[in-house]
C-alpha positions in Angstrom: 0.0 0.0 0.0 0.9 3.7 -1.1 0.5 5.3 2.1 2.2 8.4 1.3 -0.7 10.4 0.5 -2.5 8.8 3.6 0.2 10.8 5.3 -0.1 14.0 3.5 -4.0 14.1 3.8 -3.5 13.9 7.9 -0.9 16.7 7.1 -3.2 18.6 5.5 -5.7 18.4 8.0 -3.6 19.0 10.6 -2.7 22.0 8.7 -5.8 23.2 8.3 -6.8 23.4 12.1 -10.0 21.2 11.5 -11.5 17.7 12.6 -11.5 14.9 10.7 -15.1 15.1 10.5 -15.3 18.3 9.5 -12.7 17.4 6.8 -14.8 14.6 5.6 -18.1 16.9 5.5 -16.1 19.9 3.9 -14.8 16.9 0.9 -19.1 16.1 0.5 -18.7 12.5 2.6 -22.0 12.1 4.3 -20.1 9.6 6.7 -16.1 10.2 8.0 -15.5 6.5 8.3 -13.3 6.9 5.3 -11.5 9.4 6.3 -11.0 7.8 9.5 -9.2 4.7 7.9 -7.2 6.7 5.9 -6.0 8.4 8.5 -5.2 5.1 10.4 -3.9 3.3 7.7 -6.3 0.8 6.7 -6.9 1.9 3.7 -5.6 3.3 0.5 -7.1 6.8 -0.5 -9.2 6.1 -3.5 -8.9 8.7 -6.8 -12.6 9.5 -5.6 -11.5 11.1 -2.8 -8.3 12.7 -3.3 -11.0 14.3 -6.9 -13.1 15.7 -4.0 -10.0 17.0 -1.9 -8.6 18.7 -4.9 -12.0 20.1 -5.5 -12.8 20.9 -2.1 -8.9 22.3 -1.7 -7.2 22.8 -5.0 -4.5 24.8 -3.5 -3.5 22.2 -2.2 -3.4 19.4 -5.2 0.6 19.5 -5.4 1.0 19.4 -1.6 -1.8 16.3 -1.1 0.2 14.3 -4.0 3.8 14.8 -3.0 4.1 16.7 0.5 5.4 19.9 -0.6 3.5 23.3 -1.1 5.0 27.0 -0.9 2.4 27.4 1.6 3.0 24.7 4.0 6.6 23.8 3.1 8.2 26.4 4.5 12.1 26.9 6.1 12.0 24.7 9.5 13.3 28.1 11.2 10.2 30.2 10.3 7.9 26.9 10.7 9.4 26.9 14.7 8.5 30.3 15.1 4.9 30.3 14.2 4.5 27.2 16.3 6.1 29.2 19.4 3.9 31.9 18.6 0.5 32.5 20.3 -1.6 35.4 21.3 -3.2 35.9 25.0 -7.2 35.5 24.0 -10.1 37.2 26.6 -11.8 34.6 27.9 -15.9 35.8 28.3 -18.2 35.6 31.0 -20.3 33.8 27.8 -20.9 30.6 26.5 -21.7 29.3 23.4 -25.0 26.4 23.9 -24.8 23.0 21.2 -28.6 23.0 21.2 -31.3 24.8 18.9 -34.0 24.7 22.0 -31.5 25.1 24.9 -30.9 28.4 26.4 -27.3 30.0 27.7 -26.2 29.7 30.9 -25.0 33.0 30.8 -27.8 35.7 30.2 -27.5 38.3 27.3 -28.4 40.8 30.0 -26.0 39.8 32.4 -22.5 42.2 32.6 -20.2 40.9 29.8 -16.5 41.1 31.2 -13.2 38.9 30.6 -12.5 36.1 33.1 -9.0 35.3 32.5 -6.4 35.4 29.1 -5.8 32.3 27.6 -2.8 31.5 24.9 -4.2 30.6 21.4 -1.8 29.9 18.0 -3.1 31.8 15.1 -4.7 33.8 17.4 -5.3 37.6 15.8 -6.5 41.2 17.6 -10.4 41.2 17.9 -10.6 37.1 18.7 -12.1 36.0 22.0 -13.1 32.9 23.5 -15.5 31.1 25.0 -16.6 27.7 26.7 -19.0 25.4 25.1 -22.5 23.9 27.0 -24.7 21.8 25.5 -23.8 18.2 24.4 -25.3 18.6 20.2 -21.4 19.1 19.0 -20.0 16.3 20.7 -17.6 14.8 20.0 -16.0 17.9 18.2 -16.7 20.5 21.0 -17.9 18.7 24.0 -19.2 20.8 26.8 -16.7 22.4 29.1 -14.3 23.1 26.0 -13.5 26.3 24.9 -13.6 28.2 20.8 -11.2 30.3 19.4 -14.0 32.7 17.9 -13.1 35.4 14.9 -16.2 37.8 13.6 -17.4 37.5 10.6 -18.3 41.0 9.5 -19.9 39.9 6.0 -22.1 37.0 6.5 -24.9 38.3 5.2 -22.6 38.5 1.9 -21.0 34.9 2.1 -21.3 32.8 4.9 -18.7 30.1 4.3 -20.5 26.8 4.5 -19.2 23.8 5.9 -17.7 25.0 8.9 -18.5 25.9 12.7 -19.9 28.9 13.8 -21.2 30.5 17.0 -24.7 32.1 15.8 -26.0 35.4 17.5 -29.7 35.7 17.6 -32.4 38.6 18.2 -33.5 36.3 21.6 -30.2 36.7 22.8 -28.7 33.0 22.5 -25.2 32.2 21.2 -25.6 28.6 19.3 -23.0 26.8 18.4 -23.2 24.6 14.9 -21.4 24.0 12.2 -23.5 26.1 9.1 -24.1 24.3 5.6 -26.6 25.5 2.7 -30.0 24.3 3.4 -31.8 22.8 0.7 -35.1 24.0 1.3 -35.4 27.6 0.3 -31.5 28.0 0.6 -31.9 32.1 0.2 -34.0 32.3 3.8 -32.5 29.4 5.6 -29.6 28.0 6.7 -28.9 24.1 8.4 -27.3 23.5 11.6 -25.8 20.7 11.7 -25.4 18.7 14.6 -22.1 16.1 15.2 -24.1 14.3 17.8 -25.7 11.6 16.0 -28.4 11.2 18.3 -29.0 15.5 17.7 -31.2 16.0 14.3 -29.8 19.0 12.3 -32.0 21.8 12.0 -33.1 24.7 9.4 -32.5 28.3 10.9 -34.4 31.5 9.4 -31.7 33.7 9.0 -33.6 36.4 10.1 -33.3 35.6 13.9 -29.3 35.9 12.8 -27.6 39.2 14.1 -24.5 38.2 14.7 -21.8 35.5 13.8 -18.5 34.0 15.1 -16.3 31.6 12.8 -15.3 29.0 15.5 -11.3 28.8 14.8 -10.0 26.8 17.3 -10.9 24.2 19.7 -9.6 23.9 23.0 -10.7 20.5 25.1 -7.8 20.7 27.6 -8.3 23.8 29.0 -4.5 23.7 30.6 -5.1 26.0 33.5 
């Protein structure tokens, strides 16, 4: 067995900062079980699915077929330094619920203020974070973990399916799903997806949306 590009697709999504799930849903795999025994070795990736990476990812076709890219194949001096590098994030007095019907623990009328400063990578001015309730995203942000958020300041323009996004409502919740087209009446709607299996996913007017957070990083181990 070929496993070289075995290995560069769990480069790549390493790279990228994202799940394996969320990989396999971003690539148009209903299920990730594929994805999963790629990434363990058991078996070969199939042309089928290194077509949809390179469609999914085309910047990335040279690096997924033989390990090297100008963007990720960079000098191992400069690749140390952005690993060493991180940025002190506010952590809020918020959180961000899994579920469509369950409220916050934190209330939009209570005082918002910053509980502590925690160290993020790829961190940038504006971020914040906040801890996860609910159990609708396990197992990719189980309660008690804590997102890297970024605000999306044109959403209404482009939203960026396929990924995981804290969603700011006119009731004053902060949901947290990852965001993909809906099929039914795409240009009112959008679908929550759930990562629970036993959590349906849900159509959202996006009318009750006035707000939205791109989910960037995931911390489960809080470290402190």
């Amino acid at each position: 067995m070929n496993t070289e590009i075995n290995k560069n697709i769990k480069n790549l999504i390493e790279k990228l900062g994202i799940t394996p799930y969320e990989f396999s849903k971003q690539i148009g795999n209903k299920r990730a079980d594929n994805i999963y025994n790629i990434l363990n070795e058991k078996v070969e990736a199939s042309p089928t699915t290194i077509n949809k990476i390179f469609k999914r990812y085309p910047e990335y076709k040279h690096f997924v077929l033989n390990g090297k890219d100008e963007m990720l194949n960079k000098s191992a001096a400069v690749e140390s330094e952005q690993k060493e590098a991180y940025r002190l994030v506010p952590l809020k007095n918020l959180d961000a619920v899994g579920g469509m019907s369950k409220g916050n623990e934190s209330s939009i009328d209570d005082p918002q203020y910053t509980v502590g400063m925690i160290p993020f990578t790829d961190a940038k001015e504006g971020d914040i974070c906040i801890p996860v309730t609910g159990d609708s995203m396990i197992p990719t942000c189980p309660p008690g973990s804590i997102v890297l958020l970024r605000k999306v300041e044109m959403w209404r323009d482009y939203f960026g399916y396929g990924s995981i996004f804290v969603l700011i409502l006119n009731d004053g919740r902060r949901i947290l799903k990852e965001v993909n087209k809906c099929v039914e009446n795409p240009s009112e709607n959008v679908l929550c997806v759930s990562h629970n299996k036993n959590v349906p996913d849900e159509p959202l007017p996006k009318s009750l949306i006035i707000g939205v957070w791109k989910v960037i990083k995931i911390l489960t181990d809080k470290g402190y």
